[in-house]
TORGU-10974 format. One record per residue: residue number from 1; x, y, z of N, C-alpha, C in turn. Coordinates in steps of 0.1 Angstrom, whole numbers, plus 5000, padded with zeros to 4 digits. Each point is the difference from the previous one (the first is absolute). Example, Ala and Ser with C-alpha at 12.3 -4.5 7.8 and 13.67 -1.06 7.14 Angstrom:
2
   num    n_X    n_Y    n_Z   ca_X   ca_Y   ca_Z    c_X    c_Y    c_Z
     1   5132   4943   5078   4991   5012   5000   5009   5012   5000
     2   4996   5011   4993   5009   5011   5000   4992   5011   5008
This chain:
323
   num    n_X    n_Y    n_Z   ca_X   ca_Y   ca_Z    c_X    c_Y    c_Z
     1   5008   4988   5000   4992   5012   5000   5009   5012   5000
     2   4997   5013   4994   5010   5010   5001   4985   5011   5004
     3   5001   5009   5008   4997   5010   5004   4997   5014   4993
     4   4991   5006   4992   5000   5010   4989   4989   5013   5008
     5   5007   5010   4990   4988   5014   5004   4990   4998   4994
     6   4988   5001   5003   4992   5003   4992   5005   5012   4986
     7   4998   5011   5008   4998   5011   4994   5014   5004   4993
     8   5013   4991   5001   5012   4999   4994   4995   4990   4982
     9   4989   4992   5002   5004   4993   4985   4991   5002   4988
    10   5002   5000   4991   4993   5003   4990   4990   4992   4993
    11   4989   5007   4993   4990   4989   5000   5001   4986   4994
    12   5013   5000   4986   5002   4985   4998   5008   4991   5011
    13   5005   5007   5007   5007   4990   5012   4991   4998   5008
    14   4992   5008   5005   4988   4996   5008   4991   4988   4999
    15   4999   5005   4980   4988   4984   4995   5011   4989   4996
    16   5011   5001   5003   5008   4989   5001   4996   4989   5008
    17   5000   5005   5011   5001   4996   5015   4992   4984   5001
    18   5001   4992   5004   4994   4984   5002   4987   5007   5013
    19   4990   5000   4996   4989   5003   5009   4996   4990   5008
    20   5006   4992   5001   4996   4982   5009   5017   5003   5004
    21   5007   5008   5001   5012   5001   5007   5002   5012   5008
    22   4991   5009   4999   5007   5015   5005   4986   5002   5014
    23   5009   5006   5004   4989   5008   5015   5001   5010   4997
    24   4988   5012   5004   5000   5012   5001   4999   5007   5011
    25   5010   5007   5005   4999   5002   5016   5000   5016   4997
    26   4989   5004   5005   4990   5011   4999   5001   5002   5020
    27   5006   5017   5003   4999   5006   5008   4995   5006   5005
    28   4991   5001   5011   4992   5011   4998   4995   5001   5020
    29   5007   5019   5004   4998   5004   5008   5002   5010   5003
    30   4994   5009   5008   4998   5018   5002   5013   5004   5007
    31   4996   5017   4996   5010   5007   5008   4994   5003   5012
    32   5009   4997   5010   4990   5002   5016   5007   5009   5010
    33   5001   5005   5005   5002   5005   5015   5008   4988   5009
    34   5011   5001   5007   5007   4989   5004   5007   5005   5015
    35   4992   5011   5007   5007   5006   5010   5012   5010   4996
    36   5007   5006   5009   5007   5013   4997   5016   4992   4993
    37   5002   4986   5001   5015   4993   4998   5002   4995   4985
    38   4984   4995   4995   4999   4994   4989   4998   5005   4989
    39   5006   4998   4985   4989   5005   4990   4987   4999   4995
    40   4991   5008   4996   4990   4999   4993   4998   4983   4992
    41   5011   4998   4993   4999   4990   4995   5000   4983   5001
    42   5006   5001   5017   4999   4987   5006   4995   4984   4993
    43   4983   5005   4998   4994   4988   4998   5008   4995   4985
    44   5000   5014   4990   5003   4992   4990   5013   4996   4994
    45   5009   5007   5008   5015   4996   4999   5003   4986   5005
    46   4996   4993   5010   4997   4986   5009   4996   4995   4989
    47   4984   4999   4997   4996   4996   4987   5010   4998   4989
    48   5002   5008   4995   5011   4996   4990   5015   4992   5004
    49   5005   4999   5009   5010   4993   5000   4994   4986   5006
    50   4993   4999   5008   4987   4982   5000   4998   5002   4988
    51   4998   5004   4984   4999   4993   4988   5011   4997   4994
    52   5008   5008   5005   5013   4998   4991   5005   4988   5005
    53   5001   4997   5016   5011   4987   5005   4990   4988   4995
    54   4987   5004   5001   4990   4985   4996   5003   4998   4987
    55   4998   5006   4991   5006   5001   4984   5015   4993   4998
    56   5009   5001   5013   5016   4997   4995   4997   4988   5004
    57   4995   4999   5015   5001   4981   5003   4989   4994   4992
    58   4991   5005   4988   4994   4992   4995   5008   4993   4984
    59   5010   5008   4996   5008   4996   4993   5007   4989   5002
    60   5001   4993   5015   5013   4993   5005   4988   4986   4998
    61   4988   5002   5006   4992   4990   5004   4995   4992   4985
    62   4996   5010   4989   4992   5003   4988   5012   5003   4985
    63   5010   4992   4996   5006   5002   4989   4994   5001   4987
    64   5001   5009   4994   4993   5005   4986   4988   5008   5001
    65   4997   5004   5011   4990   5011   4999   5006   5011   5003
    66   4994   5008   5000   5002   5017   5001   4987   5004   5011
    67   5013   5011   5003   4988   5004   5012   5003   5018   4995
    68   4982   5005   4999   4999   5009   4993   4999   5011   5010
    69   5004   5014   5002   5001   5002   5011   4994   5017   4993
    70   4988   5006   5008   4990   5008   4996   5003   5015   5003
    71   4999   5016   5003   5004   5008   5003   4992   5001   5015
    72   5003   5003   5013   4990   5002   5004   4990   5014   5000
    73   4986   4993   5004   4986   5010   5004   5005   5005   5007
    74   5001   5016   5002   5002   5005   5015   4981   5000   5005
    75   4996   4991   5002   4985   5001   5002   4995   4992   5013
    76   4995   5001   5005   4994   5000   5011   4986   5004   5012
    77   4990   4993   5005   4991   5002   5009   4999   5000   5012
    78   4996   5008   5013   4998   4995   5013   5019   5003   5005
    79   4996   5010   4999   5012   5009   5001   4998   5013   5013
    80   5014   4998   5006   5003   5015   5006   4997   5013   4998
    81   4993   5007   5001   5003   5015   4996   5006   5011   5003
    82   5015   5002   4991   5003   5008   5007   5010   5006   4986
    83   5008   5006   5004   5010   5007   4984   5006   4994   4997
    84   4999   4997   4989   5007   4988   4990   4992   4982   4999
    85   4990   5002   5007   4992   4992   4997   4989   5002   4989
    86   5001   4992   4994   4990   5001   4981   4992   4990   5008
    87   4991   5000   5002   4986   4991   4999   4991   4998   4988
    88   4998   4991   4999   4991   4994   4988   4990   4992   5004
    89   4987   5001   4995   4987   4992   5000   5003   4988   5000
    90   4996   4991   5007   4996   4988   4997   5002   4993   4989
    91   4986   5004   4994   5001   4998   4987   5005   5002   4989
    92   5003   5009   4997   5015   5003   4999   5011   4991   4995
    93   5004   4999   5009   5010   4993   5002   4996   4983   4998
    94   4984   4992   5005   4996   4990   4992   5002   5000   4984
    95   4996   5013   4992   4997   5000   4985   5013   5005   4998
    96   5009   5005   5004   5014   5000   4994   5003   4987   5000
    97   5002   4991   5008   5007   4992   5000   4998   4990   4990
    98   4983   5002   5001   4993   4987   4987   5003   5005   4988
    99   4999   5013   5001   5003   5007   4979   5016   4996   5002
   100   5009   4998   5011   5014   4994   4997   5001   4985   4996
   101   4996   4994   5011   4998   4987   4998   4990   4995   4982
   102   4988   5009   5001   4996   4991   4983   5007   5007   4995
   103   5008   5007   4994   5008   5006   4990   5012   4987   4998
   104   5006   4997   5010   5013   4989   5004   4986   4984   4995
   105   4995   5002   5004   4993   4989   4996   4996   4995   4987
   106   4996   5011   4995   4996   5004   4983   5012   5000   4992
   107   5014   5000   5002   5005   4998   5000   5009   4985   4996
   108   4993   4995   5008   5001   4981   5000   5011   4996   5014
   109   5001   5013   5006   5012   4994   5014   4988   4996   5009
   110   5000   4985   5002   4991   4992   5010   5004   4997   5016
   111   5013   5008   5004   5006   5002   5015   5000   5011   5002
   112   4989   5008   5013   5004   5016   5004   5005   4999   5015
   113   5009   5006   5008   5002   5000   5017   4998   5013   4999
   114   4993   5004   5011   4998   5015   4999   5008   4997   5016
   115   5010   5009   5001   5007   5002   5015   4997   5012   5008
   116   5000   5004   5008   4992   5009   5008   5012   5001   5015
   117   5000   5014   5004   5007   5003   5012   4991   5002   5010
   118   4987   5009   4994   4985   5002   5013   4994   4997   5004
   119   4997   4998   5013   4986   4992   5004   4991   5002   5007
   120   4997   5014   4994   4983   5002   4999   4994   4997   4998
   121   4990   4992   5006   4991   4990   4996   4989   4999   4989
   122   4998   5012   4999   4990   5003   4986   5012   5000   4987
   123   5014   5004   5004   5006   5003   4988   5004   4984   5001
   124   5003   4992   5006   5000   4981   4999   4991   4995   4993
   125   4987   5005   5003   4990   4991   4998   4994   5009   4981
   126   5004   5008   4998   4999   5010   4986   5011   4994   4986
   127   5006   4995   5012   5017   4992   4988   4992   4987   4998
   128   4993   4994   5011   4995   4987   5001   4990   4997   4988
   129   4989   5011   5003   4992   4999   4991   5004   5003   4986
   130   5009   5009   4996   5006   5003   4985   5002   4986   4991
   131   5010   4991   5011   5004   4989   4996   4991   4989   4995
   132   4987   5001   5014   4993   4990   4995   4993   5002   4988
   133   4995   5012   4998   4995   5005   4987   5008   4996   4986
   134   5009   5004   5001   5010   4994   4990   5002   4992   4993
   135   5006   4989   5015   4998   4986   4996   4988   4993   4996
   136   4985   5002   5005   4992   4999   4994   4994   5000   4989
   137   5000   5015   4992   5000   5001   4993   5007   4999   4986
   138   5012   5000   4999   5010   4995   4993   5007   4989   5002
   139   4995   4992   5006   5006   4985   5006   5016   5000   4996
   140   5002   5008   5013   5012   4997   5001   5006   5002   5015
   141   5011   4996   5006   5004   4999   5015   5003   5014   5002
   142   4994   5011   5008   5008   5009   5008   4995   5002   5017
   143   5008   5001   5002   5000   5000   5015   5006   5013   5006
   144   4996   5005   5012   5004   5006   5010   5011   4996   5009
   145   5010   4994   5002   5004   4991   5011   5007   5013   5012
   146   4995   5009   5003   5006   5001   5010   4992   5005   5014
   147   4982   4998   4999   4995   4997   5009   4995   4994   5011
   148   4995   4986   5000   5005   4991   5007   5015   5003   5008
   149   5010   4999   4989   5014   5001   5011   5003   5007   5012
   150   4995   5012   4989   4998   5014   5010   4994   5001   5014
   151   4985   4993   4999   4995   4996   5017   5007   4987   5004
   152   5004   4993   4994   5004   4990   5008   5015   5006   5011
   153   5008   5008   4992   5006   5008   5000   5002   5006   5019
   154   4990   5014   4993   4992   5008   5009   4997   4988   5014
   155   4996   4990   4999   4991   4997   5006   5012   4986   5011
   156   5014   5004   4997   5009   4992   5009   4999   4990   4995
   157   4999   4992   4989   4999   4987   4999   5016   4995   4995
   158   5008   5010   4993   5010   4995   4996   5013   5003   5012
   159   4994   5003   5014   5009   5008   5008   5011   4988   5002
   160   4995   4984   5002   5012   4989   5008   5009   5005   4983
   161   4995   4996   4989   5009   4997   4987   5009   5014   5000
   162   4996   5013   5001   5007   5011   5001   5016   4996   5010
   163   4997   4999   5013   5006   4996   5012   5011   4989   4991
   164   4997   4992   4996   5006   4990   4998   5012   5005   4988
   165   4992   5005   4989   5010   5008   4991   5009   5009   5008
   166   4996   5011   5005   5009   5007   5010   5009   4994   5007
   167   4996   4989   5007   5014   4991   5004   5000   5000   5013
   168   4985   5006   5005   4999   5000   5021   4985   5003   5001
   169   4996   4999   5010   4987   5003   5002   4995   5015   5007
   170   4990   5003   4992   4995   5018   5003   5001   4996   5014
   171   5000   5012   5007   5001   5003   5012   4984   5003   5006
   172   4990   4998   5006   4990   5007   5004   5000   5014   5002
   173   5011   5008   4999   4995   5013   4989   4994   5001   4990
   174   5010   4996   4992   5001   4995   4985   4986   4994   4997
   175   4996   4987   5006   4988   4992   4997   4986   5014   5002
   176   5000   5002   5009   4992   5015   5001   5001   5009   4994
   177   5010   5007   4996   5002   5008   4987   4991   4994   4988
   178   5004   4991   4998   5002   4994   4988   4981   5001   4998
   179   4992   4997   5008   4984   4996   5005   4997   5020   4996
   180   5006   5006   5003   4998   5019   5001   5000   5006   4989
   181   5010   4989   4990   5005   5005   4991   4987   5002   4986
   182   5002   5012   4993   4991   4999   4987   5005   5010   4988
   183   5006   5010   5003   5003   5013   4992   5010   5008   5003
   184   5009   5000   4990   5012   5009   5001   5009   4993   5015
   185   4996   4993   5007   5011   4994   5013   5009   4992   4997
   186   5000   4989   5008   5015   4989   5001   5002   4999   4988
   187   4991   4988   4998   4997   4992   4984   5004   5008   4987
   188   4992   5017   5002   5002   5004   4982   5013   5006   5003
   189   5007   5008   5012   5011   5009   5000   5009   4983   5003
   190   5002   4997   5005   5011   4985   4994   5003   4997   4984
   191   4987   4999   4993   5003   4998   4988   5007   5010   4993
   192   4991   5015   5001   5009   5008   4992   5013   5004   5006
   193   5000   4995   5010   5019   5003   5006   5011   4985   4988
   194   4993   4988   4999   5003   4989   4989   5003   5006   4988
   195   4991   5004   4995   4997   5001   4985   5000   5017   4994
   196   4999   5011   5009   5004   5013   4996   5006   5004   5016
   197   5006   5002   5002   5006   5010   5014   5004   5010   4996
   198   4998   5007   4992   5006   5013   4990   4990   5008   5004
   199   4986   4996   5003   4987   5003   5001   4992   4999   5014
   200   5006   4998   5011   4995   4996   5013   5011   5014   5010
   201   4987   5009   5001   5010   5009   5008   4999   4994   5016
   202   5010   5005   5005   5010   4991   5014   4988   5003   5008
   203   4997   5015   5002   4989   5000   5012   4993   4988   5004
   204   4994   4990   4989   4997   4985   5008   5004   4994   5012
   205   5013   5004   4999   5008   4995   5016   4991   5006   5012
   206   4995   5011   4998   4995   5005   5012   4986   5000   5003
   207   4990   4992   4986   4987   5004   5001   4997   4989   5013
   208   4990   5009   5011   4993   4990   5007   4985   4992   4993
   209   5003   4988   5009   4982   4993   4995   4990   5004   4995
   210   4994   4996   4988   4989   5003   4999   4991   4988   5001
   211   4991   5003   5014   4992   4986   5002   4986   5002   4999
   212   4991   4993   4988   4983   5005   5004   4995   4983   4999
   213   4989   5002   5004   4990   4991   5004   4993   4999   4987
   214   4991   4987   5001   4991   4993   4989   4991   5020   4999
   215   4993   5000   5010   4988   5009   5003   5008   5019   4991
   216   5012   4998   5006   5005   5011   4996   5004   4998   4980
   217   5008   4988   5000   5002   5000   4982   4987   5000   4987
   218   4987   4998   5009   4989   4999   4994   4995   5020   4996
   219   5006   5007   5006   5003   5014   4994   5005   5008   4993
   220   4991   4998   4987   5006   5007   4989   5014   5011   5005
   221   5011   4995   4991   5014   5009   5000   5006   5000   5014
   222   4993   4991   5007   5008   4997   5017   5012   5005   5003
   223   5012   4998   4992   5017   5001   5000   5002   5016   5005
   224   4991   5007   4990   5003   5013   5002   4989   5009   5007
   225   4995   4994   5012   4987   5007   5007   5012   5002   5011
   226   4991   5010   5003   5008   5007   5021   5014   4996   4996
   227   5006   5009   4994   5015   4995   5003   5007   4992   4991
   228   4992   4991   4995   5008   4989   4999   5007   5001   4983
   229   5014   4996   4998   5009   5004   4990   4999   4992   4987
   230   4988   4991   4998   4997   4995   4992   5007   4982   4999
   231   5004   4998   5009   5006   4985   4998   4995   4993   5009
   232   5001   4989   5003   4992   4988   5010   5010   4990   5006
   233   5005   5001   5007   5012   4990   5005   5013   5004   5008
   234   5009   4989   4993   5013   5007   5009   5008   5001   4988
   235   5007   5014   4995   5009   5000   4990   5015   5006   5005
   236   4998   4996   5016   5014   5000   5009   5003   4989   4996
   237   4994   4990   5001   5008   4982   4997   5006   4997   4991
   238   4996   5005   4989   5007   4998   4986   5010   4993   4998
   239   5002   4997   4993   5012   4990   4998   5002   4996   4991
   240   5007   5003   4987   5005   4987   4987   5000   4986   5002
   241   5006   4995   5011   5001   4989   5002   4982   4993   5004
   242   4992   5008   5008   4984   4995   4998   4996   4995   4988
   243   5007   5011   4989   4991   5005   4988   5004   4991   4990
   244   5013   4992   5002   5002   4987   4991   4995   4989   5006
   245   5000   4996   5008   4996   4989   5008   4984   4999   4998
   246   4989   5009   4999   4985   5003   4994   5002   4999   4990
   247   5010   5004   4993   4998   5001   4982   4998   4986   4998
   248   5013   4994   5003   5001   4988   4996   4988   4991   5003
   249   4998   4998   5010   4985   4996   5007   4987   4998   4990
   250   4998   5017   4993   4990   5005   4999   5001   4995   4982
   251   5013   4997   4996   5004   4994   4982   4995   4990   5000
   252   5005   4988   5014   4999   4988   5000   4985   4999   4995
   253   4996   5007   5012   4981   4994   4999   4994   5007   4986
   254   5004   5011   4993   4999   5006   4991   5000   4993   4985
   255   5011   4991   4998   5006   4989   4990   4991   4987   5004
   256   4994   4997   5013   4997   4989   5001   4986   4999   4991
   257   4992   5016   5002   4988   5005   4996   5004   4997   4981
   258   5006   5006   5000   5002   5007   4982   5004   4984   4994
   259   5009   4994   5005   5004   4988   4995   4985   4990   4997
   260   4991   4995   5011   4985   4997   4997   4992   5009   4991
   261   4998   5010   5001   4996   5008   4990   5004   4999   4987
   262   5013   5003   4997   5004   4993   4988   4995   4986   4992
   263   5003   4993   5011   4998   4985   4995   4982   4993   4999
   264   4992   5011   5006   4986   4999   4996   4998   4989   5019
   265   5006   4995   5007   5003   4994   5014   4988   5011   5008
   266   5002   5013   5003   4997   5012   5006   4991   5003   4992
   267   4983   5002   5005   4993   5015   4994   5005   5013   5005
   268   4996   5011   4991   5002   5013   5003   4993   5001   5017
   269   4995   4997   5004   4985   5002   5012   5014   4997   5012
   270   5006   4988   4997   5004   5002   5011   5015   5010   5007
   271   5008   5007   4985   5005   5012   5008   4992   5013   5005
   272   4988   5000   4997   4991   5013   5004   4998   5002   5018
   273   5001   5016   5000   4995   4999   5014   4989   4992   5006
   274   4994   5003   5013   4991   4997   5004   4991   5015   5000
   275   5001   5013   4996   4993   5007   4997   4992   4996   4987
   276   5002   4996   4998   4995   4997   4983   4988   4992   5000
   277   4997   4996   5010   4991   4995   5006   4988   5008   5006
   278   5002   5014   5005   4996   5004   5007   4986   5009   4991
   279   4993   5006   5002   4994   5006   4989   5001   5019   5000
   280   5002   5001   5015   5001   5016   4998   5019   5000   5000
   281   5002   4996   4992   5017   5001   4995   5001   4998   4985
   282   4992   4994   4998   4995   4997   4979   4994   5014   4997
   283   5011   5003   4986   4995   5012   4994   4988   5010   4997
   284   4993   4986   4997   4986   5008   4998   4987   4999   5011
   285   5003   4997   5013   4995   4999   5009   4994   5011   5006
   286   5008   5012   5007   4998   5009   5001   4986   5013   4992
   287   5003   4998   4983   4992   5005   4986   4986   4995   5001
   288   5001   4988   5001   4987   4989   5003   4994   5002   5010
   289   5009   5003   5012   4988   5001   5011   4995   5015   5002
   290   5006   5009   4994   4991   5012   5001   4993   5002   4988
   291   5001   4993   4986   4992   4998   4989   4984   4991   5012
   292   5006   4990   5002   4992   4991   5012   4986   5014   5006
   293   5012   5004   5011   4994   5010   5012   4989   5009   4991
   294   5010   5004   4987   4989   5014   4999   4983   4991   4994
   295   5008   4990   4991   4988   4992   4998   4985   5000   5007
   296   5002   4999   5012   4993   4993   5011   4997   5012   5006
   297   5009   5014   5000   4993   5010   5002   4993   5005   4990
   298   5002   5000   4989   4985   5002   4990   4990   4994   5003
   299   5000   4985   4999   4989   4994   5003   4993   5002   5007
   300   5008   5009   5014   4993   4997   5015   4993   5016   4995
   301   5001   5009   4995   4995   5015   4998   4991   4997   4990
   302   5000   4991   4991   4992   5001   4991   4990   4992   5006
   303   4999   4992   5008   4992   4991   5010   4992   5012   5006
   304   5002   5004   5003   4996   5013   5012   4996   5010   4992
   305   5004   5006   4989   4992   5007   4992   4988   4996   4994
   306   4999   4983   4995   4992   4999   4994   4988   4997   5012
   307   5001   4997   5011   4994   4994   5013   4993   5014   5004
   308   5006   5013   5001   4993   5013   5005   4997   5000   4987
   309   5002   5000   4985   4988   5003   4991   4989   4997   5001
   310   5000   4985   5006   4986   4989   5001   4990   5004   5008
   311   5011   5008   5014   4987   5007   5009   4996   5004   4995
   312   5008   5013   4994   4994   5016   4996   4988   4995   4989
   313   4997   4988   4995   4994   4999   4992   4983   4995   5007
   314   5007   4991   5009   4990   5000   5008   4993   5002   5012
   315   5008   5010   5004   4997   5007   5015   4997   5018   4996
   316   5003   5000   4990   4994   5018   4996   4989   5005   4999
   317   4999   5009   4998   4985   5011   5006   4988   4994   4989
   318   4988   4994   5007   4992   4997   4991   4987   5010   4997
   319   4992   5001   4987   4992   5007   4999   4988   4994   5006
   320   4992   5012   5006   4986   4992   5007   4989   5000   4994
   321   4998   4989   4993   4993   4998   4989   4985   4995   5005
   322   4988   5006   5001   4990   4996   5004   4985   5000   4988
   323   4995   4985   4999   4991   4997   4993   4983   5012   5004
């Protein structure tokens, strides 16, 4: 397999390409807000280098394919607000991704990975749906795979395999940290200390905690309410050495996904979040239920209008009509 730009080849090398040999790895994530240490760019700089190393080790596993490697979307939903954050619709960002994906599909390339740094759960569950549309409709495989990982992720499940790559066991700081963690802390300022340190100003060393609750993260733009500097965690812990030891971790399980997917072993369904499931996190959910609401409020007015016509028709002043 050799590794190519998209946007580097020309259209007869393009229609060259073995379409039962090539993957298209399609990137796609927003500019966000990352606390006062990080860039703007976080989600999709991560993003892009998880396509790039999945793309290199897929060459080693996969001889004679090509791994096609896409520009990234700076696009994104369910976002921070704050300067230098671009937020985008929902939908949006669903219908980019499908007008990307059937275009690659129409095309005749029958492998898409869409890789993703974010995980906002509407913008997970927006990538989810693009794909499934896609694949559906153009019968062909594309997937989202970085969903799923992502809560499994989030959700401590890879913490013993982390530990073990690292080479000792988290400390119950660390294990606690780690449960705290969600935006711009340990986890994302470790990686960009890995993979750009040119771009992580030092002040990190000094930021204290930022710790909120289930009840508190359920508040729109939470990071940056009363004070708070827009990040969620500890991005004092940081460490390179964290940030390879998750990587690695986070490829393994990543390749195990893509390699079944490939081979037809894996449906798309099972790298999807568990929002995807959910119904007020699906795109058109929100449209529908106030399409829904106003519905029901017409009905219920025109109920009521037509119900006081009926009196007035038969409770109004009668003439006294006598034989």
């Amino acid at each position: 397999m050799s590794v190519r730009l998209l946007e580097e080849m020309s259209t007869p090398a393009l229609d060259a390409l073995d379409r039962a040999r090539t993957v298209v790895v399609l990137t796609v994530s927003p500019l966000e807000e990352h606390g006062p240490h990080l860039p703007v760019g976080v989600d999709a700089i991560a993003a892009r280098h998880f396509a790039e190393v999945l793309s290199e080790r897929l060459t080693v596993t996969r001889p004679g394919w090509t791994a096609l490697l896409a520009p990234t979307l700076p696009l994104g939903s369910f976002t921070f607000d704050a300067v230098g954050t671009v937020s985008v619709r929902q939908r949006v960002v669903r219908d980019a991704v499908v007008d990307f994906g059937r275009s690659l599909a129409r095309a005749g390339f029958r492998y898409i990975l869409i890789a993703n740094g974010h995980g906002g759960p509407g913008h997970l569950t927006a990538l989810e749906e693009a794909a499934a549309i896609v694949s559906r409709r153009h019968r062909v495989m594309m997937a989202s795979v970085s969903g799923h990982l992502a809560w499994q992720f989030l959700r401590g499940r890879y913490v013993d395999k982390i530990a073990a790559a690292l080479g000792r066991p988290l400390t119950d700081e660390e294990r606690q940290a780690f449960n705290e963690d969600a935006h711009g802390g340990w986890w994302e300022t470790s990686l960009m200390l890995m993979i750009r340190p040119d771009l992580v100003d030092q002040s990190y060393r000094t930021l204290p905690p930022a710790r909120y609750s289930l009840p508190e993260r359920a508040v729109p733009n939470f990071p940056l309410r009363n004070g708070g500097r827009g990040y969620v965690g500890h991005p004092a812990l940081a460490d390179p050495a964290f940030a390879k030891a998750a990587s690695e971790v986070l490829m393994a399980e990543t390749m195990d996904l893509v390699e079944g997917l490939l081979d037809g072993r894996i449906p798309p369904s099972v790298g999807r979040s568990p929002f995807f499931v959910l119904p007020f996190f699906r795109t058109d959910f929100w449209p529908l239920a106030a399409t829904a609401a106003a519905g029901i409020a017409l009905g219920a007015v025109a109920s009521l209008a037509l119900s006081a016509l009926g009196r007035s028709r038969t409770d109004g002043p009668r003439s006294d009509r006598r034989g």
